[in-house]
TIMI-2910 file (N, C-alpha, C, CB; in pm, 1 decimal, decimal comma, always signed):
<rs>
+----------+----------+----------+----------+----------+----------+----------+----------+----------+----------+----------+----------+------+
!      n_x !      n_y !      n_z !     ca_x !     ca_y !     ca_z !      c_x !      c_y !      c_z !     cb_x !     cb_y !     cb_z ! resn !
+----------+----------+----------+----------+----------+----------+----------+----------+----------+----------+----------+----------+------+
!  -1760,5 ! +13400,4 ! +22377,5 !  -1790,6 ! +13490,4 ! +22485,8 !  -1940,4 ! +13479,8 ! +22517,1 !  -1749,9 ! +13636,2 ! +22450,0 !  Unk !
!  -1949,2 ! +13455,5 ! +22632,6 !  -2123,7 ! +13494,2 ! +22688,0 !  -2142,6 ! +13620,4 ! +22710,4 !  -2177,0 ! +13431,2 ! +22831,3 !  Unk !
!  -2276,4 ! +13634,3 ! +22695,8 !  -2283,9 ! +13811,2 ! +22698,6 !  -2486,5 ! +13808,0 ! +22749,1 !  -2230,9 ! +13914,5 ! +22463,8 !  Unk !
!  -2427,7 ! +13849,0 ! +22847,5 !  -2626,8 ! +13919,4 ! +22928,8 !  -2650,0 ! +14036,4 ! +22867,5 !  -2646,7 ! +13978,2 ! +23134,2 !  Unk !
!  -2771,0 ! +13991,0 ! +22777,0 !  -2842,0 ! +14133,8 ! +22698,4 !  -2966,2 ! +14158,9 ! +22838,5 !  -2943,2 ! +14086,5 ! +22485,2 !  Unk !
!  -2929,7 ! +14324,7 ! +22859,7 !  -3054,1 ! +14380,5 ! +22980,0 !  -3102,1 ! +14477,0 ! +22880,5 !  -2998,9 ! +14465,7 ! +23156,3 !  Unk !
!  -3256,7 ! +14445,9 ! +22882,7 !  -3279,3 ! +14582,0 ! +22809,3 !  -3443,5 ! +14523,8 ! +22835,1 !  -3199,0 ! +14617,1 ! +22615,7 !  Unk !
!  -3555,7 ! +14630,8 ! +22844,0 !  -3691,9 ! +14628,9 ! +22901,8 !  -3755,6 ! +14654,7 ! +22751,2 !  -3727,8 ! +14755,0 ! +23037,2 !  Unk !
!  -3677,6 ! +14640,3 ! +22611,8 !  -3780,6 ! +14620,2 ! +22514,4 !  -3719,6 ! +14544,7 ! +22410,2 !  -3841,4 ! +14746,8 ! +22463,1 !  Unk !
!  -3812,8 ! +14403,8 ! +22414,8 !  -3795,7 ! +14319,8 ! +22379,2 !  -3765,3 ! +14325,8 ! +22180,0 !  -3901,3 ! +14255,3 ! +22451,2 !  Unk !
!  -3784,2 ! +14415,5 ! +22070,9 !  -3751,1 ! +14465,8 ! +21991,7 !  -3563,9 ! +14410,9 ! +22046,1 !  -3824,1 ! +14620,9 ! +21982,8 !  Unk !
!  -3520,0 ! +14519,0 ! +22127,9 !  -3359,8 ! +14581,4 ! +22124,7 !  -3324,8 ! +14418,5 ! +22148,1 !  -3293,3 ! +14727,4 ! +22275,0 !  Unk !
!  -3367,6 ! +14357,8 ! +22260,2 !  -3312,1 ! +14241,4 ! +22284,4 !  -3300,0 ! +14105,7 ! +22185,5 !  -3373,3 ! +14215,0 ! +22387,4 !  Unk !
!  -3445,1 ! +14122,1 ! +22088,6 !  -3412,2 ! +14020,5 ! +22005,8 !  -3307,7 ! +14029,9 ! +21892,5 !  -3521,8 ! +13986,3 ! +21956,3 !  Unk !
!  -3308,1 ! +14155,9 ! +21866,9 !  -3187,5 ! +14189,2 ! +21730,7 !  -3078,2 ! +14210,7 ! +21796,7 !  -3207,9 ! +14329,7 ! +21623,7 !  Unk !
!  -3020,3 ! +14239,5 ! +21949,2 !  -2900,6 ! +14181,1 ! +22026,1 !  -2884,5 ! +14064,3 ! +22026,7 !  -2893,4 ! +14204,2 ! +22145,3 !  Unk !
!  -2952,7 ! +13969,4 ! +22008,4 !  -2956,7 ! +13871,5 ! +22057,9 !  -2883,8 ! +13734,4 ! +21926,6 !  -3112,8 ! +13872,1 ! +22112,2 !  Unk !
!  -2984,4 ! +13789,2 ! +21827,2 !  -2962,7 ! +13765,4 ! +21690,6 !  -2872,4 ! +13778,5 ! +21632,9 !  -3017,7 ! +13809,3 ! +21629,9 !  Unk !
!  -2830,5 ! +13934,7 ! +21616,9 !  -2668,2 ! +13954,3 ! +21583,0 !  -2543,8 ! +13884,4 ! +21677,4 !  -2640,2 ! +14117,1 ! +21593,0 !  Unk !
!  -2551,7 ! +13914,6 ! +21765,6 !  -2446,7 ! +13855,9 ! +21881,5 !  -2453,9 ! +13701,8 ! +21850,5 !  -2497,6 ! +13891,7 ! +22060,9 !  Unk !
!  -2602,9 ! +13623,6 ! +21874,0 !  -2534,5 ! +13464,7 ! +21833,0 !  -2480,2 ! +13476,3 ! +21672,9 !  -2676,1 ! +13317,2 ! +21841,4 !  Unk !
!  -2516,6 ! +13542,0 ! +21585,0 !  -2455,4 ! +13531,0 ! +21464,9 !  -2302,9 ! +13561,4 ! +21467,7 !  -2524,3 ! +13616,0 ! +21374,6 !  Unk !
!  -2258,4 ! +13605,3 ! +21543,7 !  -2117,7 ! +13631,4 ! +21546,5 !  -2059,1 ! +13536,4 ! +21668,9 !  -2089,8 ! +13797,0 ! +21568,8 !  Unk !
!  -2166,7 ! +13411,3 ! +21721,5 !  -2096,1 ! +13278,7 ! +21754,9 !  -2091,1 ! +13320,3 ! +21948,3 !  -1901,1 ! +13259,5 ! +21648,4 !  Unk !
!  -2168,3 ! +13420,5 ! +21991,8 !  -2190,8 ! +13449,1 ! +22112,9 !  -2265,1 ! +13391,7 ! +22129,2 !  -2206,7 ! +13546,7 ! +22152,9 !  Unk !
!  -2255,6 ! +13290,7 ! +22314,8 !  -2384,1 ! +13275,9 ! +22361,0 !  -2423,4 ! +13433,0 ! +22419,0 !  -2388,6 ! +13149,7 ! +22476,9 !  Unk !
!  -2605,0 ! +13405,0 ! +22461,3 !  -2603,5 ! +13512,7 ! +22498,0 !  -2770,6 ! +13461,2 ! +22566,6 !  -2566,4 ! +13638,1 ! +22377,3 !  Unk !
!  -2755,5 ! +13522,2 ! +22661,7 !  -2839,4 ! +13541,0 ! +22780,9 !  -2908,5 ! +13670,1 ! +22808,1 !  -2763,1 ! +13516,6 ! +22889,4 !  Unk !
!  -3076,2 ! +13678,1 ! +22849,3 !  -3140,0 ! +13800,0 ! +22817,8 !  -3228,4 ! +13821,3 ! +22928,6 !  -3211,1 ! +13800,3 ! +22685,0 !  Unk !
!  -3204,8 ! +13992,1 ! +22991,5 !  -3330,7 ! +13959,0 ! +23107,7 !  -3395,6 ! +14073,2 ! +23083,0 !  -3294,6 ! +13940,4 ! +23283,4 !  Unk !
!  -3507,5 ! +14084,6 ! +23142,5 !  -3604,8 ! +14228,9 ! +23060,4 !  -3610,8 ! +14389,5 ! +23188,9 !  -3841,8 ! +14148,4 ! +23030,4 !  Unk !
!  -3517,6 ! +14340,0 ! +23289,0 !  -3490,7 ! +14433,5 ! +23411,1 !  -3362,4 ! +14397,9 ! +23468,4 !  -3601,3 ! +14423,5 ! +23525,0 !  Unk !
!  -3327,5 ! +14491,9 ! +23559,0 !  -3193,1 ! +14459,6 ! +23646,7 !  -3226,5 ! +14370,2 ! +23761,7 !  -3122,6 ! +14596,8 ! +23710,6 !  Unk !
!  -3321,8 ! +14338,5 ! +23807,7 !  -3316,9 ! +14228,0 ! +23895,1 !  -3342,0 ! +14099,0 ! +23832,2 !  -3406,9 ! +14246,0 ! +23998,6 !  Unk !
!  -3393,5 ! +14063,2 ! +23718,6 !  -3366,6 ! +13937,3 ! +23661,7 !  -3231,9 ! +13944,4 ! +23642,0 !  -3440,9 ! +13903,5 ! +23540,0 !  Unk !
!  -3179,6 ! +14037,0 ! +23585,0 !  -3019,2 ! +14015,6 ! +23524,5 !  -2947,5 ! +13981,3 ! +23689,3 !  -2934,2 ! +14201,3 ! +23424,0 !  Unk !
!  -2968,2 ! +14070,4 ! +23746,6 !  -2864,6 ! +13983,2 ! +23881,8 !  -2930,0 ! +13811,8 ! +23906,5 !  -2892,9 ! +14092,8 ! +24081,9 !  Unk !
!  -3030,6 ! +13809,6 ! +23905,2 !  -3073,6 ! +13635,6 ! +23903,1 !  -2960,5 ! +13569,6 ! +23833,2 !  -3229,3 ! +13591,3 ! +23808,5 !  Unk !
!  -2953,4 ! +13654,6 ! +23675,6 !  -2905,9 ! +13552,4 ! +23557,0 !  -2735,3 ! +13505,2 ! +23603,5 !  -2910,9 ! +13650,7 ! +23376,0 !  Unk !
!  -2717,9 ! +13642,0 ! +23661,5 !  -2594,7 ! +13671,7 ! +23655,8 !  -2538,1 ! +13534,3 ! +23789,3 !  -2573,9 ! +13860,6 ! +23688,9 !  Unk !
!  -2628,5 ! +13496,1 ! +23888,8 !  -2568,1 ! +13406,0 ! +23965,9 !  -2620,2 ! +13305,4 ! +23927,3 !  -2571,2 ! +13418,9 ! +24093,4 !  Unk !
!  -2676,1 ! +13255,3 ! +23874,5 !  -2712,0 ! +13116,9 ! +23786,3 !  -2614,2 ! +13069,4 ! +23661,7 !  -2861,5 ! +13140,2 ! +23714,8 !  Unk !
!  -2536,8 ! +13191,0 ! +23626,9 !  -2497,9 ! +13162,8 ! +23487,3 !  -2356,5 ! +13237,0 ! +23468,1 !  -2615,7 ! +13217,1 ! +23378,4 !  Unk !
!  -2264,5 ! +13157,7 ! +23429,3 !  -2117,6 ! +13230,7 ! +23385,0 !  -2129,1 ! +13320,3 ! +23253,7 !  -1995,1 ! +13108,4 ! +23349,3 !  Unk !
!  -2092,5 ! +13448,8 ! +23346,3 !  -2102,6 ! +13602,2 ! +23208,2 !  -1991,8 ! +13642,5 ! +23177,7 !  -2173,4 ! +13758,4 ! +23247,6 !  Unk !
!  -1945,1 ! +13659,4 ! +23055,0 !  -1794,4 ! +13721,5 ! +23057,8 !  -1828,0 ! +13915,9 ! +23013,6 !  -1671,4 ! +13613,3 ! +22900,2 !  Unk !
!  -1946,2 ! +13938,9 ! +23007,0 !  -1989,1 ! +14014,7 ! +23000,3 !  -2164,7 ! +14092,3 ! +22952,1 !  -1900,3 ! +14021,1 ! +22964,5 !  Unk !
!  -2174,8 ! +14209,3 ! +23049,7 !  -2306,5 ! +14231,8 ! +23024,3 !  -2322,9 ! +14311,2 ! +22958,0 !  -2375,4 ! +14250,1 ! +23104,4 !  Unk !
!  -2456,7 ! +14375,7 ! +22877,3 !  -2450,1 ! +14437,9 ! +22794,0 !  -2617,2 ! +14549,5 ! +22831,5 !  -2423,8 ! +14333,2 ! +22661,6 !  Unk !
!  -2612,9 ! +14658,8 ! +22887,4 !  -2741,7 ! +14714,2 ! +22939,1 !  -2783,6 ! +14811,9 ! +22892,0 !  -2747,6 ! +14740,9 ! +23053,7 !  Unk !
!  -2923,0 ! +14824,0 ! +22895,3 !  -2994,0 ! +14966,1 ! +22831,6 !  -2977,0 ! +15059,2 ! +22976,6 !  -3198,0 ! +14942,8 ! +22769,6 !  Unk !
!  -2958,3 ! +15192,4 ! +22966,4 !  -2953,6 ! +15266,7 ! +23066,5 !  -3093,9 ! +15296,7 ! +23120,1 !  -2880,7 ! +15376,1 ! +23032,8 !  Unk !
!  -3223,8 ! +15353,2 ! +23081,3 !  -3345,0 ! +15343,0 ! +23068,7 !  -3412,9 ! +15271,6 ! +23075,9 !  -3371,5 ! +15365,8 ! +23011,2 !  Unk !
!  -3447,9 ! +15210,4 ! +23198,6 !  -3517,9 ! +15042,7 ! +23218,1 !  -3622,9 ! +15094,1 ! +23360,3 !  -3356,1 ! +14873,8 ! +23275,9 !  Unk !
!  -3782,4 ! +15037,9 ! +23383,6 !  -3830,2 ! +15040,0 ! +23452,7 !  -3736,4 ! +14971,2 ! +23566,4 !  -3937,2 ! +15009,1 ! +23412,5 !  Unk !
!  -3831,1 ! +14942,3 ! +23691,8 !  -3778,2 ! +14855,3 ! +23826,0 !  -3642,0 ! +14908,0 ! +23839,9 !  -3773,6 ! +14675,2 ! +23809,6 !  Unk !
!  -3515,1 ! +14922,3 ! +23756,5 !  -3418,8 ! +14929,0 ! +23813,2 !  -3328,5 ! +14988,4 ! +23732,7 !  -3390,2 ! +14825,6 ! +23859,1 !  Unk !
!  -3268,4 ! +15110,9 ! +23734,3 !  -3246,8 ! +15175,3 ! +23621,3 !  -3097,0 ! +15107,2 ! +23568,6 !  -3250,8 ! +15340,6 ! +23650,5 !  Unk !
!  -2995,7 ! +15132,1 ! +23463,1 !  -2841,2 ! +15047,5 ! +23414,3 !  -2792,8 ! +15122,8 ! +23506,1 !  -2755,7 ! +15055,2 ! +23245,3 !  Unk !
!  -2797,4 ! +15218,9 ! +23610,9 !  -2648,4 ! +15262,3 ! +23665,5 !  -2685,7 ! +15168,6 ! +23771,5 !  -2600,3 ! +15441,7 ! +23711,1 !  Unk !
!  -2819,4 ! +15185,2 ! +23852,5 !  -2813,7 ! +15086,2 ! +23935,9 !  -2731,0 ! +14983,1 ! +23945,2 !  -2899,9 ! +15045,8 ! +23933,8 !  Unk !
!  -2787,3 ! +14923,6 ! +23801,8 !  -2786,5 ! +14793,4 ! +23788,0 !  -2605,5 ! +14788,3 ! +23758,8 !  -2905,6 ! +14736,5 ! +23658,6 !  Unk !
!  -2562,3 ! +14874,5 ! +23769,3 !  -2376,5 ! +14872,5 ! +23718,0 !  -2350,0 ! +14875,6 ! +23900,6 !  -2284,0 ! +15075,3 ! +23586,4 !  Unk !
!  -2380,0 ! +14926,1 ! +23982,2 !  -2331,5 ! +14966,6 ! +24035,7 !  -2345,4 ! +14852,1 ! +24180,6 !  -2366,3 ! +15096,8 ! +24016,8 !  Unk !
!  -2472,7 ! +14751,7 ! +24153,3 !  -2458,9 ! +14601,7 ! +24201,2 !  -2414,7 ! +14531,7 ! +24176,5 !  -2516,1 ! +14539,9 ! +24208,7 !  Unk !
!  -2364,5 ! +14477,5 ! +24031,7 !  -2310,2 ! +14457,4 ! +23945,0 !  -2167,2 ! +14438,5 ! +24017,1 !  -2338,6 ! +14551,3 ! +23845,9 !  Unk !
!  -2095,1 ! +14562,3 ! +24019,5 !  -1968,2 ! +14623,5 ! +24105,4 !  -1964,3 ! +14607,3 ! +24220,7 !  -1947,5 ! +14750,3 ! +24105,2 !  Unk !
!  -2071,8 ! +14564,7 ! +24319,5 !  -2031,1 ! +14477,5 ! +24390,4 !  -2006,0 ! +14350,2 ! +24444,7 !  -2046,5 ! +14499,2 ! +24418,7 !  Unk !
!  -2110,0 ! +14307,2 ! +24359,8 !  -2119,8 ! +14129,9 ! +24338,6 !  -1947,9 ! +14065,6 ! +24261,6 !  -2289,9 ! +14089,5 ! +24186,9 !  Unk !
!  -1958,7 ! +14154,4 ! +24134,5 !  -1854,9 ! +14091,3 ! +24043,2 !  -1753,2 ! +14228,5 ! +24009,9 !  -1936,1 ! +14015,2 ! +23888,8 !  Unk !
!  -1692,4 ! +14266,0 ! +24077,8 !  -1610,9 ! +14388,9 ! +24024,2 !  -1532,5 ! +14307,6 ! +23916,0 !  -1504,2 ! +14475,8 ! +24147,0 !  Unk !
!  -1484,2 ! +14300,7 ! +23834,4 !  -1448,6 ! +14227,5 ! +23740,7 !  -1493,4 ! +14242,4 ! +23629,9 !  -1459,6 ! +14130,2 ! +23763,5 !  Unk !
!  -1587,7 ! +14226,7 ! +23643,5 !  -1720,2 ! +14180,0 ! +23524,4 !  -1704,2 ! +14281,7 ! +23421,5 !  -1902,7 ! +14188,9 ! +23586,5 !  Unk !
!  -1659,2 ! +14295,9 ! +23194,1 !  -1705,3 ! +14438,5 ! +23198,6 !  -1839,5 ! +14425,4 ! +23149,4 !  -1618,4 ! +14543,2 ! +23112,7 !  Unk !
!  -1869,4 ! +14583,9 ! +23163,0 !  -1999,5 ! +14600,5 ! +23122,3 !  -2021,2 ! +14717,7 ! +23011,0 !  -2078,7 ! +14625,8 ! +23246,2 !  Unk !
!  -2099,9 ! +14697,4 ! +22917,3 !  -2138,1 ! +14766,8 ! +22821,1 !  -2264,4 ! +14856,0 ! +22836,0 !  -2147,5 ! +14683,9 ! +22727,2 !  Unk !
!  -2264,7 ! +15009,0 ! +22851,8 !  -2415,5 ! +15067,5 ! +22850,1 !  -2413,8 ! +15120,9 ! +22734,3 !  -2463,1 ! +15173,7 ! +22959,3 !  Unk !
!  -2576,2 ! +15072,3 ! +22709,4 !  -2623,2 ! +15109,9 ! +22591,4 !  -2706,4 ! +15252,8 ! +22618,7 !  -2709,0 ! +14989,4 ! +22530,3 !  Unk !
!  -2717,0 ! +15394,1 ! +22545,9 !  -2785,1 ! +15505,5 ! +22609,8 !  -2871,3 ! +15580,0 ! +22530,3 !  -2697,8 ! +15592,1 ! +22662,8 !  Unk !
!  -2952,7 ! +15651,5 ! +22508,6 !  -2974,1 ! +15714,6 ! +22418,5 !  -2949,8 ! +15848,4 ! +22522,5 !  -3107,9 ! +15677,8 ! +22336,6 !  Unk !
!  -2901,4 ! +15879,1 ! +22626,7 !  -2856,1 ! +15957,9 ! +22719,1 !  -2789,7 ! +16059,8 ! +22699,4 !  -2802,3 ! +15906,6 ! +22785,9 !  Unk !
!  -2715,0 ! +16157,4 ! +22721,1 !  -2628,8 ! +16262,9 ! +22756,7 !  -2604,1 ! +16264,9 ! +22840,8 !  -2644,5 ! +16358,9 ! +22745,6 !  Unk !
!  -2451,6 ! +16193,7 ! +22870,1 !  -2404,6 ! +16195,1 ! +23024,3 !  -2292,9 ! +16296,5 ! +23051,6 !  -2347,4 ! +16048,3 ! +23070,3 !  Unk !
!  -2323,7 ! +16353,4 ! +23156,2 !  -2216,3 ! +16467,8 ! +23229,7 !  -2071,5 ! +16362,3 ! +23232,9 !  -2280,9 ! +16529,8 ! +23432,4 !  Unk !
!  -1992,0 ! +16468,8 ! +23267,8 !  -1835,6 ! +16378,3 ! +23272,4 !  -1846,0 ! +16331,9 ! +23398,1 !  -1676,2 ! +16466,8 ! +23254,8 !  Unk !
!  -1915,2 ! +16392,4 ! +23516,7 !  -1912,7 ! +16316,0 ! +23651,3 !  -1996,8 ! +16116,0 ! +23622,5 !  -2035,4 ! +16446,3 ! +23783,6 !  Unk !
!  -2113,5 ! +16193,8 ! +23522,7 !  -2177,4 ! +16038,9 ! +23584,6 !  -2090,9 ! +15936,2 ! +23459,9 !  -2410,0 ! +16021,7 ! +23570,8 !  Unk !
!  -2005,6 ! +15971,4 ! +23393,9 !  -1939,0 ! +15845,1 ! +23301,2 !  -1814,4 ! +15829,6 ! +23392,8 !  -1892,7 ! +15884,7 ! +23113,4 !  Unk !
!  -1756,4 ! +15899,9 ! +23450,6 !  -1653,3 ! +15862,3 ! +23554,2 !  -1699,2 ! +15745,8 ! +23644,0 !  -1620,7 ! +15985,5 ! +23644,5 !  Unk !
!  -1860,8 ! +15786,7 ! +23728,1 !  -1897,7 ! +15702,7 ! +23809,8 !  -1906,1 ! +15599,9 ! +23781,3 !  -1977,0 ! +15720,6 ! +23853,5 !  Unk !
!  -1969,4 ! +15539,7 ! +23664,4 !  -1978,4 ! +15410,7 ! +23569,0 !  -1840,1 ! +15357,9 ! +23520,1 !  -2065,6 ! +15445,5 ! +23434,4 !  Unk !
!  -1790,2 ! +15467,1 ! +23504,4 !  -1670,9 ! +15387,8 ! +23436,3 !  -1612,5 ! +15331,1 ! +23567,6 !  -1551,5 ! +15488,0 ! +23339,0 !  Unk !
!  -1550,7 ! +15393,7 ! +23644,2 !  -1519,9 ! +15328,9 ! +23851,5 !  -1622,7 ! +15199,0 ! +23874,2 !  -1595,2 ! +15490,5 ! +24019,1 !  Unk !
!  -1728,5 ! +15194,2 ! +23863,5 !  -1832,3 ! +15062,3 ! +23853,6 !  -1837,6 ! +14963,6 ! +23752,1 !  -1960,8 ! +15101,9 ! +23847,2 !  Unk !
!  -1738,1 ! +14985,0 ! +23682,0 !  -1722,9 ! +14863,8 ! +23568,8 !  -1736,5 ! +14888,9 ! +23403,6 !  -1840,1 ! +14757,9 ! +23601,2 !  Unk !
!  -1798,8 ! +14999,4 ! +23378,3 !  -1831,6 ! +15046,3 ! +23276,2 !  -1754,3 ! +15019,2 ! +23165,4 !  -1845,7 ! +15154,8 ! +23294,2 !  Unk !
!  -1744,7 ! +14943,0 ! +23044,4 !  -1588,8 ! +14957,1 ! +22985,9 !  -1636,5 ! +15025,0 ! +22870,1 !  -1488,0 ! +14806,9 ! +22949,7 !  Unk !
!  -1724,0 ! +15050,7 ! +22808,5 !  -1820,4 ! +15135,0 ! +22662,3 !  -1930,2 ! +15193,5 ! +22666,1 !  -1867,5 ! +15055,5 ! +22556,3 !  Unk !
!  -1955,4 ! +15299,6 ! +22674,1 !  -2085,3 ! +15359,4 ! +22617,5 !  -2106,1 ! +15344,6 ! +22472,7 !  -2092,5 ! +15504,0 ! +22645,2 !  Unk !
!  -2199,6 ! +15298,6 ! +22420,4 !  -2268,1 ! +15262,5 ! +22309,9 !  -2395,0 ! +15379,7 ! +22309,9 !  -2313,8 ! +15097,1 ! +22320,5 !  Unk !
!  -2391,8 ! +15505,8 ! +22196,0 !  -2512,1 ! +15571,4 ! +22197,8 !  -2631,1 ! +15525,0 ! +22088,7 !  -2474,9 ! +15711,6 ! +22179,9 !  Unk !
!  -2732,2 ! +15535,6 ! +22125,7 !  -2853,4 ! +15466,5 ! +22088,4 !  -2890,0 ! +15615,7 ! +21994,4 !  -2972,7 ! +15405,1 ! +22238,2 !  Unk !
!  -2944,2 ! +15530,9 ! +21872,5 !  -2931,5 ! +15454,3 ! +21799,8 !  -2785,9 ! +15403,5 ! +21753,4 !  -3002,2 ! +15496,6 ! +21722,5 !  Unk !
!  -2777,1 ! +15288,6 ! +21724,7 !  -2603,8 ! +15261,2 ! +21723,7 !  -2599,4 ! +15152,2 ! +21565,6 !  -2532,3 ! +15145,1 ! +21917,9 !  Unk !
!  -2430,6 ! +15114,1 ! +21546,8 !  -2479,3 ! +15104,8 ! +21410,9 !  -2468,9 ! +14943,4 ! +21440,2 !  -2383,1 ! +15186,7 ! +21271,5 !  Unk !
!  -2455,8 ! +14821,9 ! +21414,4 !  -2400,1 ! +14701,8 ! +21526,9 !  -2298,0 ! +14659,9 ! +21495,2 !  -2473,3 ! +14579,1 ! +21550,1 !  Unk !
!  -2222,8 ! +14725,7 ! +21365,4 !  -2071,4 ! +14682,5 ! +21350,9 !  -1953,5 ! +14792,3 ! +21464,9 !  -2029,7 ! +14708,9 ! +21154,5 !  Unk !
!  -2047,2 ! +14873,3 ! +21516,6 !  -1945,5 ! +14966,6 ! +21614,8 !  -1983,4 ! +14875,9 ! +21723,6 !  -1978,4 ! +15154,7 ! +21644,8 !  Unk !
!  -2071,2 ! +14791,0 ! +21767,4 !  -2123,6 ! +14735,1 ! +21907,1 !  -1957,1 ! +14599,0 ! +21856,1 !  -2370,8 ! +14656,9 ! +21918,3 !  Unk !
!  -2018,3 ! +14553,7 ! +21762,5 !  -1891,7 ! +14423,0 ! +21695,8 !  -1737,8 ! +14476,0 ! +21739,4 !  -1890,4 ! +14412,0 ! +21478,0 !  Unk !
!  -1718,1 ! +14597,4 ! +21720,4 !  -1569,4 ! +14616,7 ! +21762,8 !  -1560,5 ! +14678,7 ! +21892,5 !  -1489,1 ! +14704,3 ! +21663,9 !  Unk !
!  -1662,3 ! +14699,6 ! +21963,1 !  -1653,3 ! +14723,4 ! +22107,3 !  -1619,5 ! +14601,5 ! +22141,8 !  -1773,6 ! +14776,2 ! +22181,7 !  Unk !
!  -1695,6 ! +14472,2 ! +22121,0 !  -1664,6 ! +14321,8 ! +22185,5 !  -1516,7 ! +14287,2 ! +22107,6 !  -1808,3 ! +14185,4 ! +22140,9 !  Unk !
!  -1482,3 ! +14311,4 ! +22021,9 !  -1354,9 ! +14235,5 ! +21964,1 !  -1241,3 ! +14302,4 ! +22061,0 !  -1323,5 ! +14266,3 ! +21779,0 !  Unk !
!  -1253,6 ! +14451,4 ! +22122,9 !  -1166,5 ! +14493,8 ! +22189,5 !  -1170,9 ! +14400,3 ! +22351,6 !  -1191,0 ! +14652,3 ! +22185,9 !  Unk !
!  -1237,4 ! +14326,9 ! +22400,5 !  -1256,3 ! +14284,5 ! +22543,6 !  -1209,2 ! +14166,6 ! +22530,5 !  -1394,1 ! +14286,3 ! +22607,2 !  Unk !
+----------+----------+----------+----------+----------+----------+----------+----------+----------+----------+----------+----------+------+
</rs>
């Protein structure tokens, strides 16, 4: 599985990055939501994987272009958030297939991907 790590601190992305190829993922990394849409048409994703909390362009945004470019696509947000039931509905309708809450442990991130 390919998998686009979005996340604006480079810490989260390298130990995504690390674990995920250790478990035999490629994996592709952008440090905002407008690189990730770059990545995303340059490069076959079977899924993305985003921090909700990102300068330039925040993860719902970025879910919700995402949803229109590739409705298809799933996507994983990562949060350290508290989301109302309206805005996980909205995400989830935009592609959303997991919320992951931050701090997380990475064998729960491991069986989020084994389920897709």
């Amino acid at each position: 599985m390919r998998i686009l790590i979005v996340d604006d601190e480079e810490g989260m992305r390298s130990l995504l990055e690390d674990f995920l190829g250790e478990l035999n993922h490629g994996v592709l990394t952008a440090t905002n939501g407008e690189e990730a849409l770059a990545r995303l048409r340059q490069a076959k994703v079977d899924v993305v994987m985003t921090d909700r909390s990102m300068p330039v362009m925040s993860g719902d945004e970025l879910v919700r272009r995402i949803s229109r470019e590739r409705p298809h696509l799933p996507i994983i947000m990562l949060t350290a958030d508290v989301l109302s039931g309206e805005q996980r509905e909205e995400l989830i309708k935009a592609g959303v297939v997991a919320f992951i809450k931050k701090p997380f442990n990475l064998s729960s991130l491991a069986d989020v991907l084994g389920h897709l």
